[in-house]
C-alpha positions in Angstrom: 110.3 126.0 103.8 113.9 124.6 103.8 116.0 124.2 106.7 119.3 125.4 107.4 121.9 122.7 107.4 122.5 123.3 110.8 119.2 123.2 111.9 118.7 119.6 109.9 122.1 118.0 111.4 122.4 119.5 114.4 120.6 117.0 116.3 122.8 114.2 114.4 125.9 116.1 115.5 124.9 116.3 119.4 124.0 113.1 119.4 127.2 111.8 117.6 125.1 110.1 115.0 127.2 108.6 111.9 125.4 109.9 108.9 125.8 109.0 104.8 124.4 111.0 102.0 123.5 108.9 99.0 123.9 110.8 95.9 120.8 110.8 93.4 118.5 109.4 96.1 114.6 110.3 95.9 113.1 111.0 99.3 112.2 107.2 99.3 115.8 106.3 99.5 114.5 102.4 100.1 113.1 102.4 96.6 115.3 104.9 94.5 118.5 103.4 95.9 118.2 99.8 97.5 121.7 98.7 97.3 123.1 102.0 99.0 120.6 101.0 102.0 121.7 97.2 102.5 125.0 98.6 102.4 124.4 101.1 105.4 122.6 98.9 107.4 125.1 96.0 107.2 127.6 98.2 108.0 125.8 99.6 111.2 124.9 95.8 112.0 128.7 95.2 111.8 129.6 98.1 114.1 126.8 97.4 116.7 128.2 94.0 117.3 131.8 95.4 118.7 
């Protein structure tokens, strides 16, 4: 069963979530793209400190 795009990201969207979709990712983003990963998490870790 898939789910609607609006059914998957409408939570994100209410809660004003930032999202990023990383291309060619398996659905163990962690071990199929680690780089991409740092990169989101540094960047959150930036933004949480301002």
């Amino acid at each position: 069963m898939k789910l609607l795009p609006s059914r998957r990201h409408g939570p994100l969207i209410r809660a004003h979530s930032h999202t990023k979709v990383i291309a060619r990712a398996s659905h163990s983003v962690y071990q199929s793209r680690p780089e991409e990963v740092v990169a989101v998490i540094e960047d959150a870790a930036k933004h949480a400190e301002q």
